[in-house]
C-alpha positions in Angstrom: -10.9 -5.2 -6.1 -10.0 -6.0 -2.7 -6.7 -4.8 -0.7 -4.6 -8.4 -1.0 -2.5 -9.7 1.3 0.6 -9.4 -0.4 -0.2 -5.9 -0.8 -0.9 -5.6 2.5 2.2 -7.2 3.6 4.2 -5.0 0.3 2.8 -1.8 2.2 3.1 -2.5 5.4 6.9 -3.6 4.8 7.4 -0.4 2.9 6.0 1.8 5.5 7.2 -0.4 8.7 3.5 -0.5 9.6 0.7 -2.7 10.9 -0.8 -4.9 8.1 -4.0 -4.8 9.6 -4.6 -1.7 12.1 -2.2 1.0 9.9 -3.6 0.5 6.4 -7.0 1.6 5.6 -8.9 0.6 2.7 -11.8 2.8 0.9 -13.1 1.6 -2.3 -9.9 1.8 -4.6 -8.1 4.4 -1.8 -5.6 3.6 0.5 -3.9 5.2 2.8 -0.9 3.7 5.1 -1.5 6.0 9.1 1.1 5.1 11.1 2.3 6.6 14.6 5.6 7.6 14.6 8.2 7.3 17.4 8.6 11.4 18.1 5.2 11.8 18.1 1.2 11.8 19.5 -0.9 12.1 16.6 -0.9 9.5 14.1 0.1 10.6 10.7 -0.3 10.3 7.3 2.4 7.7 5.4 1.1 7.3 2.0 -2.4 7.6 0.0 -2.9 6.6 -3.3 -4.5 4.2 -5.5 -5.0 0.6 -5.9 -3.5 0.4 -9.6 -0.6 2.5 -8.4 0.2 0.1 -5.3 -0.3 -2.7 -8.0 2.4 -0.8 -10.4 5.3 0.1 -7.1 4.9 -3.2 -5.8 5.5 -5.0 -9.5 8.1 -2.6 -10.1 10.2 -2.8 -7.0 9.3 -7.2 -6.6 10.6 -7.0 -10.4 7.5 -9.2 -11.5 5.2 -9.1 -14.5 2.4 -6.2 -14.5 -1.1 -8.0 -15.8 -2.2 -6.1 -18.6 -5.2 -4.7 -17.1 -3.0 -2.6 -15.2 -1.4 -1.6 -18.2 1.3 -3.3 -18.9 2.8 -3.2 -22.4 
């Protein structure tokens, strides 16, 4: 399953990032790398799953979860 847009854009307004340089995409894997304001290196925001992105952003968008993601 491909990254969306609107979880891009969920993400991206969660983590104050870059929709489309600060959120990587692997397979089912993403991770949210962001540079923050006190520092050099980029760092590490958030990594997690597909399903679990799918989850939060139903969750806190207080929308329907589709039952393949196991709703009940």
């Amino acid at each position: 399953m491909p990254l969306s847009k609107e979880m891009r854009a969920y993400l991206a307004s969660r983590y104050d990032c870059d929709p489309h340089k600060e959120i990587l995409f692997d397979g089912d894997a993403v991770s949210v790398i962001a540079m923050l304001s006190d520092g050099n290196e980029p760092e590490q925001l958030f990594a997690g799953y597909l399903a679990d992105i799918e989850r939060d952003m139903h969750r806190d968008l207080g929308t329907e979860l589709p039952n393949e993601l196991g709703a009940t």
